[in-house]
PDB file of the backbone (N, CA, C, O) and the ligand in Angstrom, with CONECT records:
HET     ZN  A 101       1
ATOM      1  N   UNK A   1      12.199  -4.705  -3.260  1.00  0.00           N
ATOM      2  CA  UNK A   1      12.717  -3.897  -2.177  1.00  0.00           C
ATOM      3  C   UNK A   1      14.181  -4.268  -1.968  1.00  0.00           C
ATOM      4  O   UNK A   1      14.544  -5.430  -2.152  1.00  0.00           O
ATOM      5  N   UNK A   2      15.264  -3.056  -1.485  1.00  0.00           N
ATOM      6  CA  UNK A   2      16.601  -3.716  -1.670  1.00  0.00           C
ATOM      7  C   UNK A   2      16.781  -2.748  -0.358  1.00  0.00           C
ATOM      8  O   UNK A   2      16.442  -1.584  -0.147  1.00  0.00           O
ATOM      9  N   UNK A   3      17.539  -3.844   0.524  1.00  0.00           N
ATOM     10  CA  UNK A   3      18.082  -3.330   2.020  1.00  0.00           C
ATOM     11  C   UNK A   3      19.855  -3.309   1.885  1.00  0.00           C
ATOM     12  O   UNK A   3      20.753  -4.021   1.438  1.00  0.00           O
ATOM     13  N   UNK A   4      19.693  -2.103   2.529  1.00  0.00           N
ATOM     14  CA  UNK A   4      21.653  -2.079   2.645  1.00  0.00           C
ATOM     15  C   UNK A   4      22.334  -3.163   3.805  1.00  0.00           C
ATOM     16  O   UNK A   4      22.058  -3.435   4.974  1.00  0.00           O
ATOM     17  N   UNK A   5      23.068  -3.490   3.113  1.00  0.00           N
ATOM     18  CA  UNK A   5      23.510  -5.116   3.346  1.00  0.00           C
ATOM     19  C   UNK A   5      24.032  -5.285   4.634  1.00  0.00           C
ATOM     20  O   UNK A   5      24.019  -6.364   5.228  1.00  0.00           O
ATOM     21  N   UNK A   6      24.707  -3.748   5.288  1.00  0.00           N
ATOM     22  CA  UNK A   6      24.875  -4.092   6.524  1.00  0.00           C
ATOM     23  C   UNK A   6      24.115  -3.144   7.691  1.00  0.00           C
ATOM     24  O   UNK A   6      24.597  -3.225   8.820  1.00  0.00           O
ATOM     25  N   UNK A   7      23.268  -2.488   7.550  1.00  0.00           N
ATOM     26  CA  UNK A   7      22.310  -2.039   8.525  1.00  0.00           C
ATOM     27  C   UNK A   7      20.937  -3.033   8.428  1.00  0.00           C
ATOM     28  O   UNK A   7      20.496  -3.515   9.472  1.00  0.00           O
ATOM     29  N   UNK A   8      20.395  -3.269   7.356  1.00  0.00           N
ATOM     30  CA  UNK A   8      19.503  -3.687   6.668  1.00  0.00           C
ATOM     31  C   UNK A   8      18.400  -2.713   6.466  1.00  0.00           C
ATOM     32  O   UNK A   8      17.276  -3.181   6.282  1.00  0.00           O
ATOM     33  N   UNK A   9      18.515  -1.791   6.471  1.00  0.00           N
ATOM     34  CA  UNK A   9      17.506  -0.271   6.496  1.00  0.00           C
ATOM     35  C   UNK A   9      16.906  -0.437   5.070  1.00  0.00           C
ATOM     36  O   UNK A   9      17.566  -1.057   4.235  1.00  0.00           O
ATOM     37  N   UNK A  10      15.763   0.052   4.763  1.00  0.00           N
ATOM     38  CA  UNK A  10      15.676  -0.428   3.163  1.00  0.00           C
ATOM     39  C   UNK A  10      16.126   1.104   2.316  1.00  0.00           C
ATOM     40  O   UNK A  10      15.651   2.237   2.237  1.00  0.00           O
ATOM     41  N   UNK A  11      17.008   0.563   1.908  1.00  0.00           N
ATOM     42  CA  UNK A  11      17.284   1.570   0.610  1.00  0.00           C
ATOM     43  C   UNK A  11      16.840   2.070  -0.514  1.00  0.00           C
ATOM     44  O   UNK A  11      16.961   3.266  -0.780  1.00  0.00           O
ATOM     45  N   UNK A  12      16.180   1.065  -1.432  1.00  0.00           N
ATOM     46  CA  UNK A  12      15.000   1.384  -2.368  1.00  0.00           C
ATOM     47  C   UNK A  12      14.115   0.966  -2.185  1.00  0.00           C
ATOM     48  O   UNK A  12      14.077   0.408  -1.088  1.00  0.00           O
ATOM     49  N   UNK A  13      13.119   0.912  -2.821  1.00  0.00           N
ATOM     50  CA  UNK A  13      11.569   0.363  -3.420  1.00  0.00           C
ATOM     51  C   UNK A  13      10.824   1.095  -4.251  1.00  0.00           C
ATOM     52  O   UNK A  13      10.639   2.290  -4.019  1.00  0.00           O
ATOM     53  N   UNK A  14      10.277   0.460  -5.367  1.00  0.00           N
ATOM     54  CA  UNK A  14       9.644   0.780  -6.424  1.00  0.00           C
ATOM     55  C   UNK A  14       8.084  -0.011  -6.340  1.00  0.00           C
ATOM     56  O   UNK A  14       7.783  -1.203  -6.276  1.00  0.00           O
ATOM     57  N   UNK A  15       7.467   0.939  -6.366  1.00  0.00           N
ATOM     58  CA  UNK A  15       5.784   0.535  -6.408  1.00  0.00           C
ATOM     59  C   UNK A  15       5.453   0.821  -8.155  1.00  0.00           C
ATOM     60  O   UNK A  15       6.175   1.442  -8.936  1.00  0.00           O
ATOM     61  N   UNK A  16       4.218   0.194  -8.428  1.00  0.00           N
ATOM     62  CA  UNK A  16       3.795   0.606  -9.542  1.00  0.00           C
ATOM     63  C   UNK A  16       2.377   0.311  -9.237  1.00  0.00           C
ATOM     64  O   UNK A  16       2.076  -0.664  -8.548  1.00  0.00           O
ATOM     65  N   UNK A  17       1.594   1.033  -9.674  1.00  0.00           N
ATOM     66  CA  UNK A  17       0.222   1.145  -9.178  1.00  0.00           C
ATOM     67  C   UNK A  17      -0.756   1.171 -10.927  1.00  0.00           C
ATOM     68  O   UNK A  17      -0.831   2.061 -11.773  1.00  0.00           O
ATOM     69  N   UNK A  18      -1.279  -0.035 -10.885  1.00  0.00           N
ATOM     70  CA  UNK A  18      -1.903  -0.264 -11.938  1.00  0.00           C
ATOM     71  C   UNK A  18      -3.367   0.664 -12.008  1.00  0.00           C
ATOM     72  O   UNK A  18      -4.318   0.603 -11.228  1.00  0.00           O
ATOM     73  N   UNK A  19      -3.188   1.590 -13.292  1.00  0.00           N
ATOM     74  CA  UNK A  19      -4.109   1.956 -13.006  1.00  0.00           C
ATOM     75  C   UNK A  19      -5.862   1.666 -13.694  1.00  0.00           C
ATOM     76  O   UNK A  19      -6.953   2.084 -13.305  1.00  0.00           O
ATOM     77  N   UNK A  20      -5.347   0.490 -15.214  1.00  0.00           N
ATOM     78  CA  UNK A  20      -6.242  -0.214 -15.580  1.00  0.00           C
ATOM     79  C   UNK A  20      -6.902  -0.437 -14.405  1.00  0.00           C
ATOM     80  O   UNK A  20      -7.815   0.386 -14.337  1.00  0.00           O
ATOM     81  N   UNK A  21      -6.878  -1.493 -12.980  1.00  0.00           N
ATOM     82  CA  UNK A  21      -7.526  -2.194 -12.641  1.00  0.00           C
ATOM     83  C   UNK A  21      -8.607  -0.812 -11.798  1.00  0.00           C
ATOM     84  O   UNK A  21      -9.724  -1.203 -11.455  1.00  0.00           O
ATOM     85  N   UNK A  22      -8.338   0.373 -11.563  1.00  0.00           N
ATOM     86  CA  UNK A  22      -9.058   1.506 -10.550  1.00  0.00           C
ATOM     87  C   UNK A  22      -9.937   1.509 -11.847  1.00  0.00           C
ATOM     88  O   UNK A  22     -11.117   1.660 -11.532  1.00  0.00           O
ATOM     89  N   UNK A  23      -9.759   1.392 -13.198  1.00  0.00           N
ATOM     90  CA  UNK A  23     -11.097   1.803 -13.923  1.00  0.00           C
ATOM     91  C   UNK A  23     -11.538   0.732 -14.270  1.00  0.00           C
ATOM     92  O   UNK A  23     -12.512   0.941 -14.993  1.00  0.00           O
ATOM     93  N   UNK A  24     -11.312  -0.528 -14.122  1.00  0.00           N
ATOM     94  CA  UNK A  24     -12.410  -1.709 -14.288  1.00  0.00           C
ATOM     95  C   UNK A  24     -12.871  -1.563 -13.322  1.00  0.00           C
ATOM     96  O   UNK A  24     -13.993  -1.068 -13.428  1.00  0.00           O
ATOM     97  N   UNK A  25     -12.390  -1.861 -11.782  1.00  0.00           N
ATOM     98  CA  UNK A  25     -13.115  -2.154 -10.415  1.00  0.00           C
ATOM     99  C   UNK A  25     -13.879  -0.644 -10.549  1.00  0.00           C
ATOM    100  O   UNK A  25     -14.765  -0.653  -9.695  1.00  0.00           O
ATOM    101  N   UNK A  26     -13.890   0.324 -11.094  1.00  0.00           N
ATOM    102  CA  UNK A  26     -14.642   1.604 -11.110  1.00  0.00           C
ATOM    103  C   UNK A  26     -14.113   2.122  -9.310  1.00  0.00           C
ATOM    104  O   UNK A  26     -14.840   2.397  -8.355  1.00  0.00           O
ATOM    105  N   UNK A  27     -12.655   2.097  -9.402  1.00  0.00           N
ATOM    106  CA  UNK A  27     -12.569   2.689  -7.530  1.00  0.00           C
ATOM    107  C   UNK A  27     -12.812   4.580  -7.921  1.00  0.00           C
ATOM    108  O   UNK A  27     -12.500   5.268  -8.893  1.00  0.00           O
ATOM    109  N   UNK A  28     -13.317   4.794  -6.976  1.00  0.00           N
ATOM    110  CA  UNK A  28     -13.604   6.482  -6.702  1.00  0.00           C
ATOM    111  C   UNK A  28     -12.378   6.850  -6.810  1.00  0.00           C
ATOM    112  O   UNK A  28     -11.501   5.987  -6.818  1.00  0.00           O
ATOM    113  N   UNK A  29     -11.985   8.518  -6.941  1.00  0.00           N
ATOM    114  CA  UNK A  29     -10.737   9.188  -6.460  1.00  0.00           C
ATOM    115  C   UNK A  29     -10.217   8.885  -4.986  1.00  0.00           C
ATOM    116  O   UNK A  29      -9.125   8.369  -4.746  1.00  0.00           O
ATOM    117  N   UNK A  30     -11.147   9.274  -4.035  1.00  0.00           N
ATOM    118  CA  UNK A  30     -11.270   8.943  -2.915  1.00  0.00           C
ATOM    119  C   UNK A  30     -10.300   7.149  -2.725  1.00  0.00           C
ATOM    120  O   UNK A  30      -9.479   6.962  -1.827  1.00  0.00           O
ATOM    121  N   UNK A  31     -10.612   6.253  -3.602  1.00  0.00           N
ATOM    122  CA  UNK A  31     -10.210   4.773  -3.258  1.00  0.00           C
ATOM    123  C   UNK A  31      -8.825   4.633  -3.906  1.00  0.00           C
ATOM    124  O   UNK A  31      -8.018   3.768  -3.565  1.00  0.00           O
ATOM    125  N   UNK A  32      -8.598   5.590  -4.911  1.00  0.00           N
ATOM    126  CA  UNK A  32      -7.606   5.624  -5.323  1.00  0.00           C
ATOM    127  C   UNK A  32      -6.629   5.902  -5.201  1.00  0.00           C
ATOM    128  O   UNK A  32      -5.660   5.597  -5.896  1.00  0.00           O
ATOM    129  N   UNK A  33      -6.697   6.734  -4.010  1.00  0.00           N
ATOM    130  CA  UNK A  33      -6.024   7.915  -3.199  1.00  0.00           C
ATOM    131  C   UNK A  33      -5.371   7.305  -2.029  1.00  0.00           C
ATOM    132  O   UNK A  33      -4.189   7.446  -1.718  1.00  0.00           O
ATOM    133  N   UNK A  34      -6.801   6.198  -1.044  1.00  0.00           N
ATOM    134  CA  UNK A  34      -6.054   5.431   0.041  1.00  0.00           C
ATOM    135  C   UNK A  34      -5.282   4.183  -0.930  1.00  0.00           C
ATOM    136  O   UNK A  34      -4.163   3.839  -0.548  1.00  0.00           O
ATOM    137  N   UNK A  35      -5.825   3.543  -2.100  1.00  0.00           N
ATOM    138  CA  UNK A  35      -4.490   2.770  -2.873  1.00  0.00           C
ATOM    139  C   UNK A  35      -3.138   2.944  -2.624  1.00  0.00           C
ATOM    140  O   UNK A  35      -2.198   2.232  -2.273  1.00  0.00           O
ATOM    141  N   UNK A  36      -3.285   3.869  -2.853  1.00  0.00           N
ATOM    142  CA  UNK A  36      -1.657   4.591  -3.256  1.00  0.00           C
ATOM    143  C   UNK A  36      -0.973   4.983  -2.199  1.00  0.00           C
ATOM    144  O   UNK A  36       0.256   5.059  -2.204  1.00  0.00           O
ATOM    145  N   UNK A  37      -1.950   5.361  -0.869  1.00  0.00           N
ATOM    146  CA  UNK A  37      -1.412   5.989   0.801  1.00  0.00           C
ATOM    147  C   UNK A  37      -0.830   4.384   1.300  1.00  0.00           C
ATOM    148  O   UNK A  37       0.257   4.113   1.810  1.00  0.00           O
ATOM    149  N   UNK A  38      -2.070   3.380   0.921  1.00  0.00           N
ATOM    150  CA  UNK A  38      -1.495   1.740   0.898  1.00  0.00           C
ATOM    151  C   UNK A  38      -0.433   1.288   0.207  1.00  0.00           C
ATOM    152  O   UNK A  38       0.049   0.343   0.830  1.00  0.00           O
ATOM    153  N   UNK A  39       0.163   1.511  -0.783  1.00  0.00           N
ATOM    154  CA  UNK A  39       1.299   1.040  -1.102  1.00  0.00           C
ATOM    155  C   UNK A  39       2.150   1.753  -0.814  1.00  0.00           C
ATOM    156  O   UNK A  39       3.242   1.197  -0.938  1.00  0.00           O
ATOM    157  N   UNK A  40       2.251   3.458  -0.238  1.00  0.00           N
ATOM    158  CA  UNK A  40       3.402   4.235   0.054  1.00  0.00           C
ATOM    159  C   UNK A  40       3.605   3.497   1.594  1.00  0.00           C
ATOM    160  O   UNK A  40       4.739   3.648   2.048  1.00  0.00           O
ATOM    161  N   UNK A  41       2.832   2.866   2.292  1.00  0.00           N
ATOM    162  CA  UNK A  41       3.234   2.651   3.754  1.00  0.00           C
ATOM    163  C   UNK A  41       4.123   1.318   3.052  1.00  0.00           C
ATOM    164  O   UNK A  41       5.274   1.212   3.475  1.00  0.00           O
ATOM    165  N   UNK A  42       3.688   0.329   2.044  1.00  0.00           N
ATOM    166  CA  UNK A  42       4.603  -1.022   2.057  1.00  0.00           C
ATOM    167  C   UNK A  42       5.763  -0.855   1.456  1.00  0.00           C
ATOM    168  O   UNK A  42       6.586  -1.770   1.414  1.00  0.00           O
ATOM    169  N   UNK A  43       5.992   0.404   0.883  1.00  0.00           N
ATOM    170  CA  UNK A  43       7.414   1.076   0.261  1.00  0.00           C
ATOM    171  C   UNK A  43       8.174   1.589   1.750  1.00  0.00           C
ATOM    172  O   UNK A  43       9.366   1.310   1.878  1.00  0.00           O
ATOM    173  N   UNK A  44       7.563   2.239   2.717  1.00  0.00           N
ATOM    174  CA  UNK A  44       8.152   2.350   3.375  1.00  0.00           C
ATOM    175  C   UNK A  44       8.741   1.198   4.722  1.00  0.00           C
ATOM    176  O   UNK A  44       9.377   1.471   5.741  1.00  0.00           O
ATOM    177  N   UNK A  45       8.237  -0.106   4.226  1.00  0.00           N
ATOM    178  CA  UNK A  45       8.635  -0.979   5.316  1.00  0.00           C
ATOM    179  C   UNK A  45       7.175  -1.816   5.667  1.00  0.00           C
ATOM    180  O   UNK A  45       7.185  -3.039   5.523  1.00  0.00           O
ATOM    181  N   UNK A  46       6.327  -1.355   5.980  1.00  0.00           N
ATOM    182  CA  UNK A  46       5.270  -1.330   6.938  1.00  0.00           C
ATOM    183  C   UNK A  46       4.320  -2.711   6.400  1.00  0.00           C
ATOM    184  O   UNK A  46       3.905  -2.688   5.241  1.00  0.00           O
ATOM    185  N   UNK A  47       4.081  -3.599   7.065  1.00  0.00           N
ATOM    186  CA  UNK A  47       2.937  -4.596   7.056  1.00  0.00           C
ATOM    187  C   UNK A  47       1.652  -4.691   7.156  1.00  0.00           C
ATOM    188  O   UNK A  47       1.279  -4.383   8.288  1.00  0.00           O
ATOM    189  N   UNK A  48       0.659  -5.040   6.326  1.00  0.00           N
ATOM    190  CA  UNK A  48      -0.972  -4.835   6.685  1.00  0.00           C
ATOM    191  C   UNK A  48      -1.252  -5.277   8.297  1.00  0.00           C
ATOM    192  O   UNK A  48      -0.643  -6.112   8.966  1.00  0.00           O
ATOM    193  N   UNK A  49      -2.136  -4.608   8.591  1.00  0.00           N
ATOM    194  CA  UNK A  49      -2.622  -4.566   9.850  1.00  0.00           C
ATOM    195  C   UNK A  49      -3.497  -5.605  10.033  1.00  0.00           C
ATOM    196  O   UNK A  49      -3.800  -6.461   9.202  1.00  0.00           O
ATOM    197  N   UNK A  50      -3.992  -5.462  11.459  1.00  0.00           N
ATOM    198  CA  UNK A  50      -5.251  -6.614  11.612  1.00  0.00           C
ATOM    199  C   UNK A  50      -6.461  -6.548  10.991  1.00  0.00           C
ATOM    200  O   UNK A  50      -6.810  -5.392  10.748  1.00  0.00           O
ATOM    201  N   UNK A  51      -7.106  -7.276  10.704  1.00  0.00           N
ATOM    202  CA  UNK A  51      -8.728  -7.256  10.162  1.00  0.00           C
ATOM    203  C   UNK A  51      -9.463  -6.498  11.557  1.00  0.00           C
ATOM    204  O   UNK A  51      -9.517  -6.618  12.781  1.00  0.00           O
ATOM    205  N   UNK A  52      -9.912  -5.749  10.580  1.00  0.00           N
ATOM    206  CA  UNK A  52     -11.179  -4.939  11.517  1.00  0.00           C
ATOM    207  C   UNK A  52     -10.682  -3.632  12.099  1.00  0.00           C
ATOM    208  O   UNK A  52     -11.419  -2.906  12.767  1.00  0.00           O
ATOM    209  N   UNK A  53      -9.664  -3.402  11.884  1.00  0.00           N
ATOM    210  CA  UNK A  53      -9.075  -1.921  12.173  1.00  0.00           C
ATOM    211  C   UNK A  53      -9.385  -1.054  11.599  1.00  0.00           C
ATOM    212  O   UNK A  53     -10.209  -1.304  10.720  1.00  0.00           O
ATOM    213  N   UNK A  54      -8.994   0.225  11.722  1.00  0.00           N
ATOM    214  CA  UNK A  54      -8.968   1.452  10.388  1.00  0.00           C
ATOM    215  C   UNK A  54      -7.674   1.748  10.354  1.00  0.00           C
ATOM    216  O   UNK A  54      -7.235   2.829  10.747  1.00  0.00           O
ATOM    217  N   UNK A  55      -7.056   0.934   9.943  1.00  0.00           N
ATOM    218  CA  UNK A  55      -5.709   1.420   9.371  1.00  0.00           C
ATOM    219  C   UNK A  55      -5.699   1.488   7.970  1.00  0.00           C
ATOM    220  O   UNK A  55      -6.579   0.947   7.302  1.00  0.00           O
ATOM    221  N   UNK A  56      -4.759   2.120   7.474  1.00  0.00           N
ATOM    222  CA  UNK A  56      -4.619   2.236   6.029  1.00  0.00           C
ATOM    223  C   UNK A  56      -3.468   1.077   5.578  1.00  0.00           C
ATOM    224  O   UNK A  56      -2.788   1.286   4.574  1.00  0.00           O
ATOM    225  N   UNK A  57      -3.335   0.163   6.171  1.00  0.00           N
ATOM    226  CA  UNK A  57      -2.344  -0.752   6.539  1.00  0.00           C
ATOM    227  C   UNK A  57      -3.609  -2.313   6.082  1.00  0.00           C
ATOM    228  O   UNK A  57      -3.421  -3.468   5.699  1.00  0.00           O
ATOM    229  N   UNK A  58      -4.697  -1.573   6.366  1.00  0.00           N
ATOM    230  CA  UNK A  58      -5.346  -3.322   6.297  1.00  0.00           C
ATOM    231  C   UNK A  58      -5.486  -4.158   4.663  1.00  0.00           C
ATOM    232  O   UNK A  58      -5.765  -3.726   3.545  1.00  0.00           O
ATOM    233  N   UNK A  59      -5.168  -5.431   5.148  1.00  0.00           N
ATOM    234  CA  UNK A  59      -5.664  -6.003   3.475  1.00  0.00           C
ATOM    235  C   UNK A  59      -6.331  -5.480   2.645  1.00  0.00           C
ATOM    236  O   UNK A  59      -7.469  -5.292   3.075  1.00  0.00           O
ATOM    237  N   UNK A  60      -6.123  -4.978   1.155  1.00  0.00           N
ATOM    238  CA  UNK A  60      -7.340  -4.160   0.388  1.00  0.00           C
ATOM    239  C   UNK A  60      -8.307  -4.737   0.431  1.00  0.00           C
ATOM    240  O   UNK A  60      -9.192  -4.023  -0.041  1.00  0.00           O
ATOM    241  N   UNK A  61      -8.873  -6.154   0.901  1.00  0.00           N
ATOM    242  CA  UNK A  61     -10.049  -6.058   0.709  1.00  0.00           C
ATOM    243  C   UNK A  61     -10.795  -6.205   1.889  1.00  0.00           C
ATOM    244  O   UNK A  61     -11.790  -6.926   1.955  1.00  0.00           O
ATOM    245  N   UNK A  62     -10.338  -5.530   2.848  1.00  0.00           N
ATOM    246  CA  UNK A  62     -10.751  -5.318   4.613  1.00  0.00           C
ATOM    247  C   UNK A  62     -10.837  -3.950   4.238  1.00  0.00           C
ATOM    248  O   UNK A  62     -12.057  -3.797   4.182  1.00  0.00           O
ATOM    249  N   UNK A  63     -10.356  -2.926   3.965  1.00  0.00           N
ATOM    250  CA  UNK A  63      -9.803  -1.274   4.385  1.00  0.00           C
ATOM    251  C   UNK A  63     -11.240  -0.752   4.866  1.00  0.00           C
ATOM    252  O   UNK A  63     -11.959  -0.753   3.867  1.00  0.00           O
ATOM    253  N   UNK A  64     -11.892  -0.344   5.892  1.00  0.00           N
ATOM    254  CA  UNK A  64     -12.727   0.315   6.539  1.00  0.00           C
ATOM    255  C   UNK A  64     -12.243   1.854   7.083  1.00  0.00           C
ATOM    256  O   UNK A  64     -11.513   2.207   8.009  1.00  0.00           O
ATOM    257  N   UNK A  65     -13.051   2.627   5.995  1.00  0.00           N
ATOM    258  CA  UNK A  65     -12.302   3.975   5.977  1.00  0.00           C
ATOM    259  C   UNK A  65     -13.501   4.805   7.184  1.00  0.00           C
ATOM    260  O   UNK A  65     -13.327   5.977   7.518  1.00  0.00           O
TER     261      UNK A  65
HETATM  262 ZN    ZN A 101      -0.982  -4.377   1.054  1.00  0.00          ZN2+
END
């Protein structure tokens, strides 16, 4: 992630979303789908949420859809 040096706003970010591991773990379309809604929120800034929420924000291995 790269922030502009004097606002600190983030300027880029590059995700890459492996997709070997969705066909070993066998994730649904459906799981694959909040994956990817999960890494577009940490491209945009955003931090996992608390355990036990329904955010799309929570640790992948909390997410309660
Ligand atoms: Zn995360």
């Amino acid at each position: 992630m790269r922030y502009h040096p004097s606002n600190g706003y983030i300027i880029r970010n590059n995700n890459i979303i492996n997709r070997a591991v969705f066909e070993k773990s066998r994730y649904s379309i459906d799981d694959q789908i909040h994956v990817a809604e999960h890494e577009l929120g940490h491209a945009l800034g955003l931090a996992h949420n608390k355990f036990n929420s329904k955010s799309i924000m929570n640790p992948a291995d909390m997410i309660n859809y």
